[in-house]
C-alpha positions, 0 to 999 in steps of 0.5 A, spaced: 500 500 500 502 506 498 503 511 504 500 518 504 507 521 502 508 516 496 501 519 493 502 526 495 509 525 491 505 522 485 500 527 485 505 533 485 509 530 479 503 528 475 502 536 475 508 538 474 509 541 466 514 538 462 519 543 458 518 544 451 523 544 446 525 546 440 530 543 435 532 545 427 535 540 423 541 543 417 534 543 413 531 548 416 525 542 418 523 545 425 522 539 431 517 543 437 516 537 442 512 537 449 515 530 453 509 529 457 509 521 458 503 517 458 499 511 454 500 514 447 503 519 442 501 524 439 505 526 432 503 532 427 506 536 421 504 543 420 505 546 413 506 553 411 501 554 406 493 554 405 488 556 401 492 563 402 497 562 398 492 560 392 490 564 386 483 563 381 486 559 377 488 553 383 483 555 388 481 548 392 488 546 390 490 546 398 484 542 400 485 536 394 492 535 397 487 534 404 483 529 400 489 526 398 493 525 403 495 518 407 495 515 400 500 511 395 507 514 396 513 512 392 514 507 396 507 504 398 501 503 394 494 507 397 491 499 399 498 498 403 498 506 407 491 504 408 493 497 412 499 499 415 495 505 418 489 500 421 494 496 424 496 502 427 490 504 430 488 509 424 487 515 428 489 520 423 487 526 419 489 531 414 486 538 415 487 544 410 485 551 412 487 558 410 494 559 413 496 551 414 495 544 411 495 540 418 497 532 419 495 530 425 496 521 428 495 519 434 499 512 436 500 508 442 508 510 444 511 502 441 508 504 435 511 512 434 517 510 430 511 506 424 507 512 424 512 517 423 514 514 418 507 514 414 507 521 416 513 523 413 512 518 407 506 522 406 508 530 407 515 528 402 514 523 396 506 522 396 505 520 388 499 524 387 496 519 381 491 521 375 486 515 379 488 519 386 486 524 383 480 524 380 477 521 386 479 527 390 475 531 385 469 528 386 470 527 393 470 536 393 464 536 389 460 532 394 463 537 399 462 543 396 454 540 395 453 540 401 457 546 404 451 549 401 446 546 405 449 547 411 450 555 413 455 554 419 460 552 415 458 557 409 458 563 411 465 563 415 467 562 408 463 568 405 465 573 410 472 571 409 471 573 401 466 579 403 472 581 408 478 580 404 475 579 397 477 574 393 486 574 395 489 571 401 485 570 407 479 571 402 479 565 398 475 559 399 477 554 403 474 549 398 474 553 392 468 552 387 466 548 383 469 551 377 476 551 380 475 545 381 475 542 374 480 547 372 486 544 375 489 537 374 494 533 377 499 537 374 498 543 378 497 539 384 504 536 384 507 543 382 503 546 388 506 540 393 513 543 390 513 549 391 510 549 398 511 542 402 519 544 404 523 544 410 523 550 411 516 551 410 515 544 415 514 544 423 514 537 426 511 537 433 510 531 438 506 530 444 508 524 449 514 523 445 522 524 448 525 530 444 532 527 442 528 520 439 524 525 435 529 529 433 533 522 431 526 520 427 526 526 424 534 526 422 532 518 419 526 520 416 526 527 414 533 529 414 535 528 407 530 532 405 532 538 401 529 545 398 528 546 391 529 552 387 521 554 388 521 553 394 526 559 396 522 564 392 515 563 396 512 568 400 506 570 404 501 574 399 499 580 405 492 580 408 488 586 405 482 588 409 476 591 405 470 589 408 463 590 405 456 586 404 455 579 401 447 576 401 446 570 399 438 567 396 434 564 401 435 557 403 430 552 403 431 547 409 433 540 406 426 538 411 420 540 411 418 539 419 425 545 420 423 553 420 425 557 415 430 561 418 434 567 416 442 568 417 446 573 418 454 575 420 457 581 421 465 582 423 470 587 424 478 586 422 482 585 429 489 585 428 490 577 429 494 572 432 501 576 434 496 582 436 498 585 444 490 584 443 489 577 442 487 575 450 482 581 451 479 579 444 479 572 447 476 574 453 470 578 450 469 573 446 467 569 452 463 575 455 458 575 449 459 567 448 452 565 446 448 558 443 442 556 441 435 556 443 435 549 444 440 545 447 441 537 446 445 537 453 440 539 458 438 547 460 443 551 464 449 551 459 451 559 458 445 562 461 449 568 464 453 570 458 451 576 454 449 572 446 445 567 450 441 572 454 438 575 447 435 568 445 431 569 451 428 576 450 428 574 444 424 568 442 425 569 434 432 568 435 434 560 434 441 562 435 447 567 437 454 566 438 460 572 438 466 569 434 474 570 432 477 568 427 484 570 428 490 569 422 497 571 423 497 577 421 489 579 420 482 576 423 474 577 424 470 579 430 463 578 429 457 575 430 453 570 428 445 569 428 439 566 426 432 567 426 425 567 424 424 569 416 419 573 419 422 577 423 429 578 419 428 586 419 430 585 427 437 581 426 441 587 425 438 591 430 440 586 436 447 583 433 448 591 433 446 592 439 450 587 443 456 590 439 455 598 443 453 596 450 460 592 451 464 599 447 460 603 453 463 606 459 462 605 466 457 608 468 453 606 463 447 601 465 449 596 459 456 597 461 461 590 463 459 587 471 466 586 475 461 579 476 460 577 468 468 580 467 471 575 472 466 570 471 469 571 463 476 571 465 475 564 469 471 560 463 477 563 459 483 560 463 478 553 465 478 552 457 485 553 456 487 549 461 482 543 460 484 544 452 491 542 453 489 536 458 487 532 451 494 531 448 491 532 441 490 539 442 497 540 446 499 538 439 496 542 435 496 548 439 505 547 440 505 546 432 501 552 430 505 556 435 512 554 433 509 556 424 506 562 427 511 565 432 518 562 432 516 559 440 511 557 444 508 561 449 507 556 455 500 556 458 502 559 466 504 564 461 498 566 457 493 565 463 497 570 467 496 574 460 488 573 462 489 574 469 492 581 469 486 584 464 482 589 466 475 590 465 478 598 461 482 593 457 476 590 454 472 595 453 479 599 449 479 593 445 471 592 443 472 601 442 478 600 438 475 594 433 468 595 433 467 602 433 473 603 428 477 608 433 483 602 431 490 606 428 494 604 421 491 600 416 486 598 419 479 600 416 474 600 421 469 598 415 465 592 418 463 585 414 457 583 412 455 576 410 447 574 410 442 569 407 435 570 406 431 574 402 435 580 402 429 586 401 426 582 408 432 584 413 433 592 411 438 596 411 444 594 415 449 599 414 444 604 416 443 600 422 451 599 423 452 608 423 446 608 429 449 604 433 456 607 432 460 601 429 465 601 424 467 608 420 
């Protein structure tokens, strides 16, 4: 039996934070580890490319080489990577977005060796064949199908074109149909050149030794070498001009669902490297918001401020404040559904919501020291249970590491969140929403909405009486 000392001293050590540590190979491929031992590994590599770095004419390419990953390689076919993945367990997944293509695996730790090497195998020599190929094509397709039926994922991608027109952070994620039959395998395997690099790589792992993982990436990566492409990619910079996108009414794909109108607004912030990243973050969970029915019982929420509209306003089904926050731009906004009847109000109250947090003290609508705290809190315990899963510490050190050149430790960014004051989060909404914000940044608010178009008013009207934006 253990003694009250031996399990003090367990509890203490299972507390402790693991270093983080950072090794570069002569490459340049970068290798960003977190040893925190346990059952099983976590493994990811993040490349430094996305759908920003497209054009017109490859748009959609980022996500093909989503849809085509884990396939053959120039050393296994597709069926041999598919059967050496399942005995691995199979927890795998590609994911591309604006600013990265992410692989990410997890894996019990005898295994770490095995599949790194299928990630390895997938990010340097995948074969991209014609068959691949044009398999991912109609995959893309179907995906771009149902991206139309499903507004909470197709408006994001809109807002971001509204926002940012169609360049950079403003190209679809998915591209369209039309792009999609524009490109050809050859585009793919020239994209896949120019951006899948050493340089342009990060390696993380999470559960895993660092000089075992810098030994693996010596193994298996360290004869990889750039290509005269590859030295000349640069970053196309994020131009915000903001402005208003509609989209017709929407039939729900059943007959007994509401008919239901969709709006988001936003405004640039200045994104992930901004001294204002954790007073946004912190708003963000100020306003919080849901829906008007929730599958998980009652209660969830109810304090926050989003979450109050859905109770003084029953045609409202859905509320929530958001932050896409990019390297060098992002979008703060809200989004909210309601009854196609009452889609004249959307503004109104999405707008209303947006002025009470810019007001001052002394205002009855102005931010509680209560619901501050209570924001700030929810923000830590987040954070917190966040790096409790392995899979997110993984993702979280690996973006860090692309984005930054370091990871930030979380005693640090919780000391970040504690040190805000109410006046920091009240600048920042002034700064953001009110348009009050210094150099580049416009002010101009983005609009993205899906209804009936004469049915919901004027919202640019709306915005200048509520002050928002220039």
């Amino acid at each position: 039996m253990l003694s009250k000392n031996s399990l003090i001293l367990q509890r203490r050590l299972s507390s402790r934070v693991s270093p983080i540590e950072i090794s570069t190979l002569s490459n340049g491929l970068r290798i960003v580890t977190d040893s925190n031992p346990g059952h099983f590994s976590a493994l990811g590599a993040y490349v430094n490319t996305g759908s920003r770095h497209e054009t017109n004419k490859c748009s959609g390419i980022s996500h093909m080489l989503d849809v085509m990953a884990w396939k053959s390689t120039n050393r296994r076919s597709g069926v041999q990577m598919m059967e050496d993945l399942a005995k691995l367990g199979g927890n795998y997944m590609c994911g591309a977005q604006r600013e990265l293509i992410i692989y990410q695996s997890s894996v019990f730790n005898k295994d770490t060796e095995k599949m790194f090497e299928c990630i390895a195998e997938t990010i340097k020599e995948p074969k991209l064949s014609e068959a691949e190929f044009e398999e991912a094509k109609l995959t893309g397709a179907y995906e771009l199908e149902e991206l139309s039926h499903k507004h909470d994922m197709l408006l994001p991608e809109v807002l971001h074109e509204a926002a940012y027109s169609k360049q950079s952070l403003g190209m679809p994620i998915h591209g369209t149909i039309e792009s999609l039959n524009r490109l050809s395998v050859g585009d793919v395997r020239q994209f896949h050149e120019t951006y899948y690099s050493p340089k342009n790589v990060v390696l993380a792992m999470v559960g895993v030794d660092h000089l075992q993982a810098v030994k693996m990436a010596e193994n298996y990566l360290g004869g990889w070498q750039e290509v005269a492409r590859a030295n000349d990619v640069t970053k196309p910079l994020a131009q915000y001009q903001g402005g208003e996108i509609s989209l017709p009414y929407q039939e729900p794909r059943f007959s007994n669902l509401p008919k239901l109108v969709h709006m988001q607004i936003a405004f640039e912030t200045e994104g992930l490297l901004s001294h204002d990243l954790y007073a946004l973050a912190t708003l963000q969970k100020l306003l919080g918001g849901g829906l008007s029915f929730s599958a998980g019982g009652p209660g969830k929420g109810m304090f926050l401020r989003l979450f109050k509209v859905l109770n003084q306003y029953p045609f409202v089904e859905n509320c929530m404040a958001f932050n896409h926050a990019h390297s060098d731009s992002g979008l703060f906004g809200i989004t909210i559904s309601c009854y196609a009847e009452h889609a004249e109000y959307m503004a109104q109250v999405a707008c209303h919501e947006f002025a009470k947090v810019m007001e001052s003290n002394s205002s009855r609508d102005s931010i509680s020291h209560h619901e501050f705290k209570r924001a700030k809190n929810q923000l830590i315990s987040s954070l917190l249970m966040n790096v409790e899963s392995k899979l997110a510490a993984l993702e979280d050190i690996g973006r860090q590491v692309q984005c930054q050149g370091k990871v930030t430790s979380v005693d640090e960014m919780v000391q970040k969140i504690q040190a805000l004051d109410i006046a920091d989060v009240q600048a920042v909404a002034q700064k953001v929403f009110g348009g009050n914000g210094n150099g580049s940044r416009s002010g101009r608010p983005s609009v993205v909405m899906q209804g009936e178009r004469s049915s919901i008013g004027d919202v640019e009207f709306v915005l200048k009486h509520f002050g928002l934006g220039r």
